[in-house]
C-alpha positions in Angstrom: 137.0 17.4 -284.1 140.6 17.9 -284.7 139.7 19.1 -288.3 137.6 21.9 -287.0 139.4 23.3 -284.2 143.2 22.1 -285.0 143.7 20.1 -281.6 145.5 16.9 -282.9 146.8 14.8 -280.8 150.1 16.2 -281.3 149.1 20.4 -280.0 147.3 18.6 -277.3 150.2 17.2 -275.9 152.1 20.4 -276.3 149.4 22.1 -274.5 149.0 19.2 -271.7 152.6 17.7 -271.6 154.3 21.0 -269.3 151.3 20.3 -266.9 151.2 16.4 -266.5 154.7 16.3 -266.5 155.8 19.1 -264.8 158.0 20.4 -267.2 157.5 24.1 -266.5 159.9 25.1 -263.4 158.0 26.8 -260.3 158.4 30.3 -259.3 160.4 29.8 -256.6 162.9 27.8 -258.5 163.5 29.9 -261.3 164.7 33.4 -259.3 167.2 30.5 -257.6 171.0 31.3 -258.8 171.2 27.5 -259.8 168.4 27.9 -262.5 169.7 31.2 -263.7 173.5 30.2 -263.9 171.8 26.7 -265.9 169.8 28.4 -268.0 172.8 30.9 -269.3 172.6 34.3 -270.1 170.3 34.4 -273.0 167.9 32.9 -270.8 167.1 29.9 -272.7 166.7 26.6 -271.4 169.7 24.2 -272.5 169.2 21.4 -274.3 168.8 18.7 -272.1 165.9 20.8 -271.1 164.8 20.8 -274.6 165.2 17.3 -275.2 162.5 16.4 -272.1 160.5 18.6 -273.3 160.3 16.4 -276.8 160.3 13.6 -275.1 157.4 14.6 -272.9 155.5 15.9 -275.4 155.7 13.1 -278.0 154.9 10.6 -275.1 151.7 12.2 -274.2 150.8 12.3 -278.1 151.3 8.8 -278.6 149.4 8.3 -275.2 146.4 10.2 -277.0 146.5 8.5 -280.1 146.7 4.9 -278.1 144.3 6.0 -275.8 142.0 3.0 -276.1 144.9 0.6 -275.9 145.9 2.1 -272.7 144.2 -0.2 -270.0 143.7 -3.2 -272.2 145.4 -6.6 -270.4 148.8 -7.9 -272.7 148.2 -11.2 -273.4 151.2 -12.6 -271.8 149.7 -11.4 -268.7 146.5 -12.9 -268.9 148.7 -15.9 -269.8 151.0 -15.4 -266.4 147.7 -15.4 -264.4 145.9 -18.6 -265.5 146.1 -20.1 -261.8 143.4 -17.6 -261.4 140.1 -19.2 -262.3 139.0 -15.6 -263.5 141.8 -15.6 -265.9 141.5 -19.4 -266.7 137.9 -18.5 -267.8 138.9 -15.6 -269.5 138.5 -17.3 -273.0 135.1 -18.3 -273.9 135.1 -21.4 -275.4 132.6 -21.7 -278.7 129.5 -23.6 -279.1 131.4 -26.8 -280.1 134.3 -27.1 -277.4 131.4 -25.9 -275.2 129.2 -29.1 -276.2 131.9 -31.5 -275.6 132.9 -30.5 -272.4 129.1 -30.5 -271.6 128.6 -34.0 -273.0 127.5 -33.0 -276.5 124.4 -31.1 -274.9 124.1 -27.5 -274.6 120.8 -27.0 -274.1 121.1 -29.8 -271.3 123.6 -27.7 -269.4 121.6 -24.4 -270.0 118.7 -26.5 -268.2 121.1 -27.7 -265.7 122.0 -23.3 -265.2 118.0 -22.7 -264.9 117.1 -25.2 -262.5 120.3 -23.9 -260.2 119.0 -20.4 -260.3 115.3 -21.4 -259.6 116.6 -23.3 -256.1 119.0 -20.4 -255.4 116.2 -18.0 -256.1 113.5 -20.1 -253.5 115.9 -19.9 -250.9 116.1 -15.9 -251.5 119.6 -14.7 -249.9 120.0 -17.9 -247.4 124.0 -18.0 -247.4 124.4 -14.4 -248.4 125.9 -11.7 -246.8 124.2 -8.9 -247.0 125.7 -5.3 -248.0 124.9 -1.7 -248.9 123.9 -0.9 -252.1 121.7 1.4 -254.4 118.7 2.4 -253.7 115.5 0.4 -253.7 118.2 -3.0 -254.7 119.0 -6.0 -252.2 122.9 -6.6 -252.6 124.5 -9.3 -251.2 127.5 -11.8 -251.6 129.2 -14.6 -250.6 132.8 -16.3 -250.3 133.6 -19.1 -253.3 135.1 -22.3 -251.8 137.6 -22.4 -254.4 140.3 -20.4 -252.2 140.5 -17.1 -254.5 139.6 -13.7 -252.7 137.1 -12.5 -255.5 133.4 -13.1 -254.0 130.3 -14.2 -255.8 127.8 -10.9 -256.3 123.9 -11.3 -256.3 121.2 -8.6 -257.1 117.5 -8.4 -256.8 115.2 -5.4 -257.3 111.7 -4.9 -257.4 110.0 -4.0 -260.8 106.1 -3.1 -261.1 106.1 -4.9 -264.1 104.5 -8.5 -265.0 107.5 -11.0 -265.6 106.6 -11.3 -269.5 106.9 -7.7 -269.8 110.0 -7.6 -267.8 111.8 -10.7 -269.9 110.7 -8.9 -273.3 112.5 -5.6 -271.9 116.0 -7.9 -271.5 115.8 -10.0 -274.4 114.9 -7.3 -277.0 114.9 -3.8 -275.5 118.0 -3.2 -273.9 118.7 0.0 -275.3 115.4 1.6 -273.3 117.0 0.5 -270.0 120.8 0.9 -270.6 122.4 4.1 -271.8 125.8 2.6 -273.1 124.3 -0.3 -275.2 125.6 0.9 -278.9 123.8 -2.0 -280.6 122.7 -5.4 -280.2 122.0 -8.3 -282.9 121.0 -11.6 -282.8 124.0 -13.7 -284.4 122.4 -17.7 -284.3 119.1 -18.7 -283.1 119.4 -22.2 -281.9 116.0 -22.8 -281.0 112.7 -21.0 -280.1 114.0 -20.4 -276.6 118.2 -20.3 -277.0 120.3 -17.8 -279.0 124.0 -16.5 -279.7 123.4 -13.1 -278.9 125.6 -9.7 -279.1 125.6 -6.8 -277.7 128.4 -3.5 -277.6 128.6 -1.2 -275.2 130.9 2.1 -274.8 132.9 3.1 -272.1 133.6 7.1 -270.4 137.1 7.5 -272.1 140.0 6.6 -272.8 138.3 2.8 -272.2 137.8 1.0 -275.2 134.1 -0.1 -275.9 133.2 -3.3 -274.1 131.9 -6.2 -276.5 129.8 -9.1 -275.3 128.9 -12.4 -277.3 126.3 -14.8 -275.0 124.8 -18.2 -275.5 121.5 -17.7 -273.7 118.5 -19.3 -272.9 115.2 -18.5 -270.9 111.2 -20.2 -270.2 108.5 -17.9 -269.8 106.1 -21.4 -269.2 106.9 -21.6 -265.5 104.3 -22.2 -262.8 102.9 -18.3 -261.5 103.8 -16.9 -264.6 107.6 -16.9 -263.3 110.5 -16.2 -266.3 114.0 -17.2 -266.1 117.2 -16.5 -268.4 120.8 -17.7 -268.0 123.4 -16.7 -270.3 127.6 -17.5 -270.6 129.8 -16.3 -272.7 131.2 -17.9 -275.6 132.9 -17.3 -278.9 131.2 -17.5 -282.4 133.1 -17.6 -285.5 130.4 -15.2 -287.1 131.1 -12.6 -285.3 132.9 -9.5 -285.5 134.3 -7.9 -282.7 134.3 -3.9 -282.1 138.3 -2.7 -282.4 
């Protein structure tokens, strides 16, 4: 930590700044009769030179400090790209504006999401273009007839597992199968089967940590002992977001 070893965010930029900016000049610029006549006959660097340097160098320390604020999206922006239906989705809605565009039934439209995945999963990758992908995984996608370029992903993967065990791994366990997960909690249960669920997970750095609030639902009472979840994300005024 900076307290131990005395690298603040201010020394690291005088140690890093010269480098990423290219403050220092090269070799065979500096024996140049230009450079020697500019830099006087003390040798010193005038004080324009000076003056980037500072610049530079408080730049790159305000860089460190903001370092998670770096790659986040402004809000205009996500504002300018609403034609997007990315973007336009971008908000989750909460459980209530969720409801009314659904009717005034959640759970109906959560049943709606299950039966569509059991048909889509019958018909395996019918429709689906297949790509390469990591090992022992079938990955696959498929143009969405709404005229944007972004492409719809599917995954499927064999697990020596029986489908209980597997569900029980991603409704409860997630931190035995995913390395970033920082910590999950449970925020409403809606019924014995449906839940407002969180879960935070970091990011390599300088990302910010990545947090996720779901409505989600799932049957474990399907013919052949199959198992099912479908989740979307939404907002919930109980929670509290990582910063």
């Amino acid at each position: 930590s900076a307290e131990e070893n005395q690298m603040t965010p201010g020394n690291l930029a005088v140690c890093l700044a010269p480098s990423i900016f290219h403050l220092n000049v090269s070799k065979k610029d500096s024996t140049s009769p230009r450079v020697i006549q500019k830099r006087g006959s003390t040798g010193k660097p005038d004080q324009k030179d000076l003056n980037e340097n500072l610049a530079a160098t408080q730049g790159l320390s305000h860089m460190i400090t903001q370092c998670k604020k770096l790659f986040q999206i402004p809000q205009d922006l996500m504002l300018q790209s609403r034609n997007s239906y990315i973007a336009a989705d971008a908000h989750p809605l909460s459980l209530k504006e969720l409801s009314c565009r659904e009717g005034g039934d959640v759970q109906c439209c959560l049943d709606d999401s299950i039966q569509s995945l059991l048909r889509e999963s019958a018909e395996k990758f019918k429709g689906w273009l297949s790509v390469p992908g990591p090992k022992n995984t079938e990955l696959s996608c498929k143009k969405v007839g709404d005229g944007h370029p972004l492409r719809l992903w599917k995954v499927s993967v064999e697990l020596e597992a029986p489908p209980l065990a597997v569900m029980q791994r991603v409704l409860s366990e997630r931190h035995l199968w995913d390395d970033d997960v920082l910590h999950t909690k449970v925020i409403e249960a809606l019924d014995q089967n449906m839940e407002v669920y969180q879960y935070v997970t970091d990011c390599m750095a300088p990302h910010p940590r990545r947090d996720f609030v779901v409505l989600r639902k799932w049957r474990t009472d399907l013919p052949r002992g199959v198992c099912v979840m479908v989740s979307t994300s939404v907002e919930h005024e109980k929670v509290q977001l990582e910063t």
